[in-house]
RODOLO-724366 format. One line per 8 residues: number of its first residue (from 0); for each residue x, y, z of N, C-alpha, C. Coordinates in steps of 0.02 Angstrom, whole numbers. Layout:
<atoms>
NUM	X/Y/Z/X/Y/Z/X/Y/Z ~ ...
</atoms>
This chain:
<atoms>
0	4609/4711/6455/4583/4644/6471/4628/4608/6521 ~ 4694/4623/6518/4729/4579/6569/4731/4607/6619 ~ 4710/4645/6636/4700/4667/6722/4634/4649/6750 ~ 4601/4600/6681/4525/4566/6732/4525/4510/6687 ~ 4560/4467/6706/4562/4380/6684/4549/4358/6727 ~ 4519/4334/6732/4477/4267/6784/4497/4212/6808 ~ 4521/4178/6844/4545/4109/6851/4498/4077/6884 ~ 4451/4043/6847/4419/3992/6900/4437/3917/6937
8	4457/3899/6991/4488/3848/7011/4435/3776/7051 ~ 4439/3744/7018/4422/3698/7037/4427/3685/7120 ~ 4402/3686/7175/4413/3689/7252/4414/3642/7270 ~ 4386/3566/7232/4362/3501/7271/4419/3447/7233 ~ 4452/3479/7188/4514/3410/7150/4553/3372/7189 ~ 4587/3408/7243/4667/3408/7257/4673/3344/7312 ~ 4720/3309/7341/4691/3237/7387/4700/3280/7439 ~ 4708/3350/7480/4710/3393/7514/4656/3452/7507
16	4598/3432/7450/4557/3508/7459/4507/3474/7503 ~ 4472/3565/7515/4500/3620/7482/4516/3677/7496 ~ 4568/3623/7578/4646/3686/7603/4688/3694/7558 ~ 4706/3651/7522/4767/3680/7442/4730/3730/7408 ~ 4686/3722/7384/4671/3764/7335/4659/3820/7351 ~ 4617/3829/7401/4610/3899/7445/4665/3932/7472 ~ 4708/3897/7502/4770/3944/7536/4803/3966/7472 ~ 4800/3922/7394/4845/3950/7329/4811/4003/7301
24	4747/3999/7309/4717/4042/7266/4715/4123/7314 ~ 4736/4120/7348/4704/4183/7405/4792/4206/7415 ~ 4848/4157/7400/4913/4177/7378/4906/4239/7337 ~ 4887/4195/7271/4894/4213/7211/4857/4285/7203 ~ 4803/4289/7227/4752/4345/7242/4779/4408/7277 ~ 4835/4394/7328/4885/4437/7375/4938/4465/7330 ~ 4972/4387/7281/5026/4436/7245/5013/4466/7170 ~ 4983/4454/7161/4947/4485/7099/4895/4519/7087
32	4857/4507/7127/4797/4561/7133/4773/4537/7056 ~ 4747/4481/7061/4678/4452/7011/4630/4423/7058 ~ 4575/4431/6993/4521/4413/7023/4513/4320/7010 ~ 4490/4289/7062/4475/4223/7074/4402/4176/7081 ~ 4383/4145/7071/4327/4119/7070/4352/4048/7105 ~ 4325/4022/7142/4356/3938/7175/4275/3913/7169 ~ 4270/3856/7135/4232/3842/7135/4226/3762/7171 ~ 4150/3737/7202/4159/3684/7256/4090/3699/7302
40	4084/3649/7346/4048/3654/7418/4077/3710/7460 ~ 4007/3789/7442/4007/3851/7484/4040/3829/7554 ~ 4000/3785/7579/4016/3789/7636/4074/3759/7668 ~ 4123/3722/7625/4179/3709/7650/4215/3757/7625 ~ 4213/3801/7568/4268/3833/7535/4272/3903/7573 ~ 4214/3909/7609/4216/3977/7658/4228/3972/7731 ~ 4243/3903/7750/4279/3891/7802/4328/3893/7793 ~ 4382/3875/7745/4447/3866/7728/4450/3947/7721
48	4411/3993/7669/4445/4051/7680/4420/4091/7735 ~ 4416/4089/7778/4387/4092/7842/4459/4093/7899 ~ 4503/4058/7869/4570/4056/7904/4606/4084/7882 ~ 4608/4133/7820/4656/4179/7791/4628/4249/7801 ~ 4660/4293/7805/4661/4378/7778/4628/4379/7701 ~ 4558/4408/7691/4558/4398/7619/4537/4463/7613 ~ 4548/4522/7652/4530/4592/7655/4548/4626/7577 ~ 4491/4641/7546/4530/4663/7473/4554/4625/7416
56	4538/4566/7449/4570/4507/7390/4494/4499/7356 ~ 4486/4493/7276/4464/4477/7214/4429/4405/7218 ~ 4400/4392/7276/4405/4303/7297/4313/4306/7279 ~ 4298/4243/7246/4228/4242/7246/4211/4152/7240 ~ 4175/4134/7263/4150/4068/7286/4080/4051/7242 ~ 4088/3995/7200/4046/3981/7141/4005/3900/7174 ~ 3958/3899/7200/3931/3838/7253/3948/3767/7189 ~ 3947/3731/7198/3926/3685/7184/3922/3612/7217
64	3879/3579/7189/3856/3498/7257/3897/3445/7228 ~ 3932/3438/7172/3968/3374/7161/4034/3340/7143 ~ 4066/3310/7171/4154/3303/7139/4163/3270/7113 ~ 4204/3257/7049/4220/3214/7012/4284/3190/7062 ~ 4258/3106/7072/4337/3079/7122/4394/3075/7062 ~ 4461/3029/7105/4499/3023/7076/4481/2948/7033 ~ 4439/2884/7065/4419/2836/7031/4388/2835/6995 ~ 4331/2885/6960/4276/2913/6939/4295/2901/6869
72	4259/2868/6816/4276/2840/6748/4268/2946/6729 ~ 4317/2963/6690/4330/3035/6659/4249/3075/6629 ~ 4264/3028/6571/4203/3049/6523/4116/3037/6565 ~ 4129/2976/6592/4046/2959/6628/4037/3001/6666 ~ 4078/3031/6718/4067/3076/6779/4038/3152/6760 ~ 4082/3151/6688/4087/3245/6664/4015/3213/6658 ~ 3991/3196/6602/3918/3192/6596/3856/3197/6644 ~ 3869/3151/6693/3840/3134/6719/3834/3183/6788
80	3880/3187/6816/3902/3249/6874/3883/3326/6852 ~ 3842/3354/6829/3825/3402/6787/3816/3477/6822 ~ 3836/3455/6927/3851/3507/6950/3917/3476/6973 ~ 3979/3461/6969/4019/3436/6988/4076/3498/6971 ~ 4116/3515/7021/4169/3580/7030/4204/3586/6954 ~ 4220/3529/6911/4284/3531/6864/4219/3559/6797 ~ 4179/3525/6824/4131/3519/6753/4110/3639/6748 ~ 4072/3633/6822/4043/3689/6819/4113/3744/6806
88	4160/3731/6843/4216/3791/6832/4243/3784/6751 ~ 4229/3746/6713/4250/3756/6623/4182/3809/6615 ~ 4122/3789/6631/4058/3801/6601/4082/3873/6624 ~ 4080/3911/6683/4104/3996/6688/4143/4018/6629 ~ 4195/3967/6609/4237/3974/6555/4198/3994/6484 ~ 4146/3966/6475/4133/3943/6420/4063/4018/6422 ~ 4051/4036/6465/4002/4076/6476/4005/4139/6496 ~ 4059/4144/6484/4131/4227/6492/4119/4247/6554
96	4115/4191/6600/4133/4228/6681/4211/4206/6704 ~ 4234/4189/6684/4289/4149/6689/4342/4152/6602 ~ 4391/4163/6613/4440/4136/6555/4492/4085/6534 ~ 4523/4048/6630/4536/4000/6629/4536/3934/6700 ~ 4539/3889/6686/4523/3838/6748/4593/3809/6757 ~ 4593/3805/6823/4663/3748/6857/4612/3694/6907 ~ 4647/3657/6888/4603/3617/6927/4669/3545/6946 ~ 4670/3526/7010/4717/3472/7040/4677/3408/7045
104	4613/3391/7000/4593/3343/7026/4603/3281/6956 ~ 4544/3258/6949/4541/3188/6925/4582/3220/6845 ~ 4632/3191/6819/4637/3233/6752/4633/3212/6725 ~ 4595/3147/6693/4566/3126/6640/4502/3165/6631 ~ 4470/3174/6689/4409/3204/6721/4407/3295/6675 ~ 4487/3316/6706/4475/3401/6680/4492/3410/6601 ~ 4515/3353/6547/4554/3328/6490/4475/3350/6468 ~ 4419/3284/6488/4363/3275/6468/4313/3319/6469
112	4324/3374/6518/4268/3446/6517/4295/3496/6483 ~ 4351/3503/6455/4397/3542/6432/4351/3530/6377 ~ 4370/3460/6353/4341/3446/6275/4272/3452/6255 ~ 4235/3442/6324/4164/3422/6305/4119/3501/6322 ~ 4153/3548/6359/4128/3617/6382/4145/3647/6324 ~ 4206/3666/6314/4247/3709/6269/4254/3680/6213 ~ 4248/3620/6179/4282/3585/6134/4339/3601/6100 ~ 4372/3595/6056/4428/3581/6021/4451/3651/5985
120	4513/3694/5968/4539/3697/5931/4526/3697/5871 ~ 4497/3725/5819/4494/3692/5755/4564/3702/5719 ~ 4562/3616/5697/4604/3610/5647/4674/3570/5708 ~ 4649/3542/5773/4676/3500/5812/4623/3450/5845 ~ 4658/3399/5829/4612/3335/5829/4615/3311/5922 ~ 4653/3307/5952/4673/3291/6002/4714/3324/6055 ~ 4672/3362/6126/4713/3397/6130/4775/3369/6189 ~ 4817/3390/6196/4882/3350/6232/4901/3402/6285
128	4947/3358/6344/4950/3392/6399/5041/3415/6403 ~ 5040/3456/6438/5124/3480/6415/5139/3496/6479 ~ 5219/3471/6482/5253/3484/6542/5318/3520/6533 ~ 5337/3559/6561/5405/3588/6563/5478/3538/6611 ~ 5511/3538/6595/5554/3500/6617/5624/3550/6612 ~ 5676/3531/6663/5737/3573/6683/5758/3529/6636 ~ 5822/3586/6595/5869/3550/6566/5945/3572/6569 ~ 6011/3571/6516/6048/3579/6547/6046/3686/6515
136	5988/3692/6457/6004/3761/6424/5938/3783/6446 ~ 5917/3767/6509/5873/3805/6527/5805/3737/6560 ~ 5755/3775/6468/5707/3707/6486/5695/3679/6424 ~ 5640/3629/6429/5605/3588/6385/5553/3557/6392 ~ 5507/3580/6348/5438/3564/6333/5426/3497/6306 ~ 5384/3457/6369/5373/3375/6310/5281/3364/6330 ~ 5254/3336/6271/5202/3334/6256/5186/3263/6201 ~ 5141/3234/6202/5103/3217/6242/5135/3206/6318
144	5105/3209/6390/5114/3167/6455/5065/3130/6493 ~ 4998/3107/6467/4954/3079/6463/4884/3079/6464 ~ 4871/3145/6416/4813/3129/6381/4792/3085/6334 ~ 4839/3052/6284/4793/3005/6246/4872/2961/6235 ~ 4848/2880/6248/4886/2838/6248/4904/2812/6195 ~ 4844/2817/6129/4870/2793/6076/4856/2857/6013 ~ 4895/2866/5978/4901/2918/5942/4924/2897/5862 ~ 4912/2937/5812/4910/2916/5745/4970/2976/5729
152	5006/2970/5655/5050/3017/5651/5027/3080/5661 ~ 4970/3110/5628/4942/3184/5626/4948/3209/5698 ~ 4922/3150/5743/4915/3178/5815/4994/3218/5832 ~ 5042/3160/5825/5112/3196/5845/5145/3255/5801 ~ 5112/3247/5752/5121/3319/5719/5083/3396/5748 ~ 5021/3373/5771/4997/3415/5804/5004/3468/5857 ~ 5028/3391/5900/5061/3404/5955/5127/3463/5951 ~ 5180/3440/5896/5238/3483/5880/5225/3548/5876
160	5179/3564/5845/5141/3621/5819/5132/3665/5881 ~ 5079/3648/5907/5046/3656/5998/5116/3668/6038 ~ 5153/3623/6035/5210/3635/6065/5270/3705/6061 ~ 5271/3709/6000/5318/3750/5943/5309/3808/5983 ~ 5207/3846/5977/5174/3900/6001/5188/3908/6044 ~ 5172/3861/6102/5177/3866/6186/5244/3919/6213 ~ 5301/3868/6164/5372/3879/6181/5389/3936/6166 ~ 5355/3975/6102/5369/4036/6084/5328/4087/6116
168	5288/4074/6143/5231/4115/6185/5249/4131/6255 ~ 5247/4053/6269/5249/4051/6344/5315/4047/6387 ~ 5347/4020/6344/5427/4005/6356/5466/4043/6353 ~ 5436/4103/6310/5479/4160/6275/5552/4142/6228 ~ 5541/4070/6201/5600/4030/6151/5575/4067/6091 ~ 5617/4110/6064/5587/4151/5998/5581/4094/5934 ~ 5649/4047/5954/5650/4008/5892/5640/3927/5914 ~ 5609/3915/5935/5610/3834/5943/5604/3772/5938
176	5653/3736/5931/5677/3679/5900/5631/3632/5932 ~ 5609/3602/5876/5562/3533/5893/5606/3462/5896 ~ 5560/3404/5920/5611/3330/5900/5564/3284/5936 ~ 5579/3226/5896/5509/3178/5908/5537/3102/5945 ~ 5527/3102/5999/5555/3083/6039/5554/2997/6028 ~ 5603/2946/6027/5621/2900/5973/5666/2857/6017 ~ 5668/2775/5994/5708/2742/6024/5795/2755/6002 ~ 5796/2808/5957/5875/2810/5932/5854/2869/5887
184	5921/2893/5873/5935/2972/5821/5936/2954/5745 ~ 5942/2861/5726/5943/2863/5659/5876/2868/5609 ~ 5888/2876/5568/5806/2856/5528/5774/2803/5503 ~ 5788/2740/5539/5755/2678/5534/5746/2661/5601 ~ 5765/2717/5646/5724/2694/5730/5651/2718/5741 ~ 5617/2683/5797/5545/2714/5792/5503/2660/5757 ~ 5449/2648/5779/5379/2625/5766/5356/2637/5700 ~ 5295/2626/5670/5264/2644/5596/5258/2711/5621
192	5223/2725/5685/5183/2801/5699/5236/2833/5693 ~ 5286/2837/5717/5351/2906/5734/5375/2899/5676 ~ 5377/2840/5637/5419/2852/5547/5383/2886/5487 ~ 5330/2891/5528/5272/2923/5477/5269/3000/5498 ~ 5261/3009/5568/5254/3078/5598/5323/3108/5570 ~ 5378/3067/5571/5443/3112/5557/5447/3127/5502 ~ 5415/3090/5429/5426/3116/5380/5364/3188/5357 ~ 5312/3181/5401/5259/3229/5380/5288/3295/5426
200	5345/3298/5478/5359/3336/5513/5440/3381/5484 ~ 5459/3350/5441/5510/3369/5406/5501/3396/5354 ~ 5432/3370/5338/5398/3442/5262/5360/3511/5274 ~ 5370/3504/5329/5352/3579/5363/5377/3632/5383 ~ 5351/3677/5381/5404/3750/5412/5425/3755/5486 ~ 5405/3681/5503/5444/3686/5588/5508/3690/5571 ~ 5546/3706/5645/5631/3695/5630/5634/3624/5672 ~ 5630/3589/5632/5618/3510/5680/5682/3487/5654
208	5721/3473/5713/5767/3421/5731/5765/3356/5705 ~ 5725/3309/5703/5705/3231/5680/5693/3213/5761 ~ 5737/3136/5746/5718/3098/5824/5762/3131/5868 ~ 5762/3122/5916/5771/3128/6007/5772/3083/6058 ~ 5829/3064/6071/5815/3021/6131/5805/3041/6206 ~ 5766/2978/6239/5735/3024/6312/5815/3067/6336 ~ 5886/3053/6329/5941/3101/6381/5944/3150/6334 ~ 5905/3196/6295/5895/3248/6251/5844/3295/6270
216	5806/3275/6300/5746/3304/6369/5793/3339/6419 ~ 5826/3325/6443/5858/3360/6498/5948/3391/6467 ~ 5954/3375/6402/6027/3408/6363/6019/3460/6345 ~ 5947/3471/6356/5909/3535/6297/5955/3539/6218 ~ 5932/3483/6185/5970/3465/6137/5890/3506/6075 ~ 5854/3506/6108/5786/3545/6084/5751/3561/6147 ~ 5711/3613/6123/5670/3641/6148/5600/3622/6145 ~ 5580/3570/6097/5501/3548/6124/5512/3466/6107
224	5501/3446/6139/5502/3359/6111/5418/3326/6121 ~ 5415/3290/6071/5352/3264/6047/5366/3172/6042 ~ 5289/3173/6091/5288/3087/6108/5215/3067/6129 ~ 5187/3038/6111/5113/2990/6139/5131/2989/6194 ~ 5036/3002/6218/5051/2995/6299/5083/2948/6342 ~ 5066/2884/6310/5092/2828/6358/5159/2837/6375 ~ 5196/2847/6315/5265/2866/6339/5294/2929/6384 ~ 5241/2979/6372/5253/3034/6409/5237/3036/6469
232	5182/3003/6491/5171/2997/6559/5232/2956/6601 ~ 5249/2904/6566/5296/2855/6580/5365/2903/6587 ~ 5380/2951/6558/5425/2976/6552/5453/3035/6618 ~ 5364/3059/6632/5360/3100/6671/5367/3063/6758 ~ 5334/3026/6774/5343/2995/6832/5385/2958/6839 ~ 5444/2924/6780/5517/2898/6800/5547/2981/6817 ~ 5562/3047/6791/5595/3085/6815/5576/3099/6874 ~ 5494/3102/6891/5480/3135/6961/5515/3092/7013
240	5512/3016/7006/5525/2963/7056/5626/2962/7052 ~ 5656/2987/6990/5722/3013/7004/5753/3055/7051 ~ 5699/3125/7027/5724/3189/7045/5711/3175/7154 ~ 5672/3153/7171/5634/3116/7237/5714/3075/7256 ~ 5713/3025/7208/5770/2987/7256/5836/3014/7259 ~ 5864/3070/7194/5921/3120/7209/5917/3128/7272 ~ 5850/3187/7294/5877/3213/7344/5855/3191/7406 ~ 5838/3147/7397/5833/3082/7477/5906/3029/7470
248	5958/3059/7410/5994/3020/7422/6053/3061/7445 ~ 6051/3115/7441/6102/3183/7451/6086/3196/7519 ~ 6019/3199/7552/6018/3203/7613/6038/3167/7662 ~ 6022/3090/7619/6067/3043/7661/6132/3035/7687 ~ 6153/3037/7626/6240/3038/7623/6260/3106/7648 ~ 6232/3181/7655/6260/3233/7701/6260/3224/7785 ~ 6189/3207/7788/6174/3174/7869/6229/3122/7880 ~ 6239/3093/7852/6284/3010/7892/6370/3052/7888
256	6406/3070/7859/6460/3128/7872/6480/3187/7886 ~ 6508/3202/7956/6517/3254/7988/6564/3299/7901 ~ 6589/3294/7874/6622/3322/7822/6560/3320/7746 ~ 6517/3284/7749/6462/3301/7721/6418/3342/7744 ~ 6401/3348/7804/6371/3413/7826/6379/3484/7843 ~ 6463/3493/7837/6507/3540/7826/6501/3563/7763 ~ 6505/3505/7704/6484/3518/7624/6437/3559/7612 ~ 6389/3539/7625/6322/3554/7619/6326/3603/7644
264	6340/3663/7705/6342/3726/7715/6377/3775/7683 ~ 6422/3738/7644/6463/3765/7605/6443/3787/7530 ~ 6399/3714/7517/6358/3703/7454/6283/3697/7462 ~ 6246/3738/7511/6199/3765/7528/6167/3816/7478 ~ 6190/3878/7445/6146/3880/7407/6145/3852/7332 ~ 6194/3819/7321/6188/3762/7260/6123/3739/7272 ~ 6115/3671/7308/6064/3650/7330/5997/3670/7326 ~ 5994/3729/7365/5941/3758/7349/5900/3780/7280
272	5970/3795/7245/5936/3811/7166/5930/3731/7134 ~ 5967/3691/7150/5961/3633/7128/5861/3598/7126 ~ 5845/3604/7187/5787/3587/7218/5729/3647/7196 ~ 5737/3688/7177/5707/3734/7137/5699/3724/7069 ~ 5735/3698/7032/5739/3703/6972/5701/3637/6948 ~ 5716/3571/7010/5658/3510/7006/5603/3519/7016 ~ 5583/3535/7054/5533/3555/7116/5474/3596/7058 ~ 5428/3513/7052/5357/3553/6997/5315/3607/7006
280	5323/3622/7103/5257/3660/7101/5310/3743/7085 ~ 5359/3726/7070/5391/3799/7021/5330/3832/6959 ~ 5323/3793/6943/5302/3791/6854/5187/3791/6883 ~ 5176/3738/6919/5136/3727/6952/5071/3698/6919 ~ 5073/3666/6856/5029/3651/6810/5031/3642/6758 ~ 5005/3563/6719/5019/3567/6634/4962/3589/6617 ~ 4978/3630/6565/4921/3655/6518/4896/3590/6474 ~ 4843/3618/6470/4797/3547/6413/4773/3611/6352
288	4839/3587/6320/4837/3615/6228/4789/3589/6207 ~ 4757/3638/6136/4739/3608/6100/4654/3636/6126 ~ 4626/3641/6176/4545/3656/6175/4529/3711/6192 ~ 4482/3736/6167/4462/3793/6134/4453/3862/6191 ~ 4495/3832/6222/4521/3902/6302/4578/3868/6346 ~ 4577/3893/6414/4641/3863/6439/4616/3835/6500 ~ 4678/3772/6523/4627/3738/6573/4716/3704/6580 ~ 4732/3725/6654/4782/3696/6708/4769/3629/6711
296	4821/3583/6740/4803/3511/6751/4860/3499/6804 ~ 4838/3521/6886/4888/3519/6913/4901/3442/6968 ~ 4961/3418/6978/4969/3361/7025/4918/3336/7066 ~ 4878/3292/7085/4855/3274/7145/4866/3293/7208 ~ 4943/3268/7222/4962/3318/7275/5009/3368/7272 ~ 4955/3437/7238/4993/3512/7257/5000/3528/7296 ~ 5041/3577/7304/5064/3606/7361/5008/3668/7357 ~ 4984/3710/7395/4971/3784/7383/5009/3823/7351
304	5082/3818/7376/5121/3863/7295/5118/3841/7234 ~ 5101/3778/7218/5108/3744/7163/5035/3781/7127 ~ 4984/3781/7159/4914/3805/7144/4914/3872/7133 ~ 4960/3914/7166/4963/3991/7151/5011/3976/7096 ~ 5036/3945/7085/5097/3963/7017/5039/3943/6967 ~ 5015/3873/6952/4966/3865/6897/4933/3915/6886 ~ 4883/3945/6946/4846/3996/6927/4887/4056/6894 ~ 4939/4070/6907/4979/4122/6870/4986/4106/6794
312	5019/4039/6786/5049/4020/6734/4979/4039/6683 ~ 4897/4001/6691/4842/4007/6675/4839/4093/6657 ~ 4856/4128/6682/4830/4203/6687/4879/4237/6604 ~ 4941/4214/6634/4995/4238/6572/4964/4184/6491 ~ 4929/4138/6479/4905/4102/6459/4865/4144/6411 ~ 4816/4172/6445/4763/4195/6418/4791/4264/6389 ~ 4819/4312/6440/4854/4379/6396/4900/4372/6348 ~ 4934/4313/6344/4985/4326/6294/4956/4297/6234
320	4865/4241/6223/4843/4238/6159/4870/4188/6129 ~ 4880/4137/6179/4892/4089/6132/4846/4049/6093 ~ 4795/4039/6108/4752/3996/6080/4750/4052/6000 ~ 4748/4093/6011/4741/4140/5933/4793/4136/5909 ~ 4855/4141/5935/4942/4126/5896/4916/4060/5867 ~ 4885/3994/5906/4894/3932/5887/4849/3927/5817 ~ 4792/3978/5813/4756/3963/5776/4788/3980/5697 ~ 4824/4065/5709/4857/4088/5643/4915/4028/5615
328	4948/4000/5673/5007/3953/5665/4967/3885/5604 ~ 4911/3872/5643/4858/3826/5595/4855/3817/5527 ~ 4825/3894/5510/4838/3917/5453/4871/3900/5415 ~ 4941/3898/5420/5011/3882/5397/5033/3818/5383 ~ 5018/3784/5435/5014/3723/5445/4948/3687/5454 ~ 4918/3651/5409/4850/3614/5412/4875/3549/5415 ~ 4895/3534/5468/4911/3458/5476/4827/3429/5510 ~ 4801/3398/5477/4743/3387/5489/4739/3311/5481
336	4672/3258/5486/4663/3170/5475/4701/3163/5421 ~ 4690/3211/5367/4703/3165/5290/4772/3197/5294 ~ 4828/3181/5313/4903/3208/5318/4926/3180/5272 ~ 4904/3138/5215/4970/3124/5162/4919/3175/5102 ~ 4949/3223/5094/4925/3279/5048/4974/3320/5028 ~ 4959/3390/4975/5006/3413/4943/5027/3467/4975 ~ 5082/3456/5009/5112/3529/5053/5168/3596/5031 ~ 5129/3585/4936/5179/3629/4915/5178/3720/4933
344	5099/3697/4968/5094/3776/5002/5141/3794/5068 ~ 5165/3758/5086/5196/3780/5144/5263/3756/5166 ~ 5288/3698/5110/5351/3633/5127/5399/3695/5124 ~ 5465/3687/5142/5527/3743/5110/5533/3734/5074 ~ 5584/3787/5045/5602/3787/4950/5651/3739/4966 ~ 5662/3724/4896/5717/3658/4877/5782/3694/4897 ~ 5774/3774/4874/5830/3796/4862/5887/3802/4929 ~ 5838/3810/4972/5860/3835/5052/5874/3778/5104
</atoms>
């Protein structure tokens, strides 16, 4: 099966398609030799590949007449847009021509076809979007980053869960440490929601840490940290708008000194790995956990490598089974609406 996974890509998302998506996907098609589906307006998506070598490449073009914009209310559009690129490229999904979607466009938009094509997970109420982040022991997984703004404890338990899998799947973290991301490390910091999620998250067979503060994201003080979207989104675009002014501020200060620009040749390939290790379109896409297949959620403005990495990341997604790890993990853990219940099936022993 994994030498014929499907990636169907959304062609019309990106504020650049659909030259991003096409030049990533016809990458991706070159270094891997999978098969691709781009889905969008035939006739622009075969002009764009029209300017590449696609001799032998796995490339196939799925028409469709409508785009969900970036202003476009999420849920009204999926409905309503019923040939629209994000909507029709889940539906291949859902109809075994396809196994997973990346898509760079509206992402409330691809959140909402995810849910409404594929639906849910059973036994996950909400599904959440996950980002990888550099840290100082590698990386770290934080989730929610803004799929759902307001969240109940079960949700962030959920999330942990979703998270836990990813990290052990996808991350290749055999053992990984959870932590619920908190205005302080004691146990009277935190909201009703996070004092509630922490105690239903500490009777479980996670190896959960407790709270986390945001400089614990990048300490790799854990390996998955868990937070409502609002905060995670918030969390995610203060680092992007950091990691941006670092190195517009390093460039500055090398340019304006003849002994800074001597540095910098010196500390040239520092740098480079430095700017690699920020640099999102590495990673090239958050996954949207949690619905009932896999579905990329990449930047607005990707790069084409950023679009060939998602589509990769999407491919290893599907062969390595996570949605079935997440489901056995379920099992184990039924953190479900009614979360104040008897978890003597699964809490640890007293003894241990």
């Amino acid at each position: 099966m994994e030498d014929r996974i499907v990636v169907a890509v959304d062609g019309m998302g990106s504020d650049n398609a659909p030259a991003v998506e096409v030049e990533g996907a016809v990458a991706a098609a070159r270094k891997w030799g999978m098969p691709i589906i781009i889905v969008g307006d035939s006739t622009k998506l075969n002009a764009e590949l029209g300017k590449h070598n696609v001799n032998g490449l796995d490339i196939a073009v799925h028409h469709t007449s409508e785009v969900v914009g970036m202003h476009d209310h999420p849920s009204d559009a999926v409905r309503r847009k019923k040939d629209s690129s994000i909507r029709v490229a889940f539906e291949l999904v859902k109809n075994g021509q396809a196994h997973a979607v990346v898509s760079a466009g509206n992402s409330g938009a691809t959140m909402a076809a995810g849910m409404f094509i594929l639906k849910r997970v059973q036994g996950i109420d909400r599904p959440a979007i996950a980002t990888v982040f550099p840290s100082q022991k590698g990386t770290t997984l934080i989730l929610d980053v803004g799929g759902n703004v307001d969240c109940k404890p079960h949700h962030l338990a959920q999330f942990a869960l979703m998270g836990e899998v990813f990290a052990r799947y996808l991350m290749e973290k055999p053992h990984p440490t959870v932590g619920l991301l908190s205005n302080g490390a004691e146990e009277s910091k935190g909201n009703d929601v996070t004092r509630d999620a922490h105690q239903l998250l500490k009777g479980t067979l996670l190896d959960y840490k407790g709270y986390v503060e945001g400089r614990d994201i990048f300490n790799g003080a854990v390996d998955v940290v868990v937070c409502d979207g609002f905060v995670g989104n918030v969390v995610l675009k203060v680092s992007e708008g950091l990691a941006e002014f670092v190195g517009s501020l390093l460039h500055q200060e090398i340019g304006s000194r003849l002994m800074g620009r001597i540095g910098y040749l010196l500390a040239k390939p520092a740098f480079a790995a430095f700017k690699k290790r920020v640099d999102y379109s590495e990673v090239g896409g958050a996954p949207l956990l949690g619905i009932d297949g896999i579905g990329m959620i990449c930047h607005g403005g990707s790069t084409p490598k950023a679009i060939m990495n998602a589509i990769f990341t999407a491919r290893e997604y599907v062969a390595r089974q996570v949605n079935e790890k997440l489901l056995v993990q379920l099992e184990k853990h039924p953190l479900k609406r009614e979360w104040k219940f008897d978890f003597s099936r699964f809490t640890k022993p007293k003894d241990v």
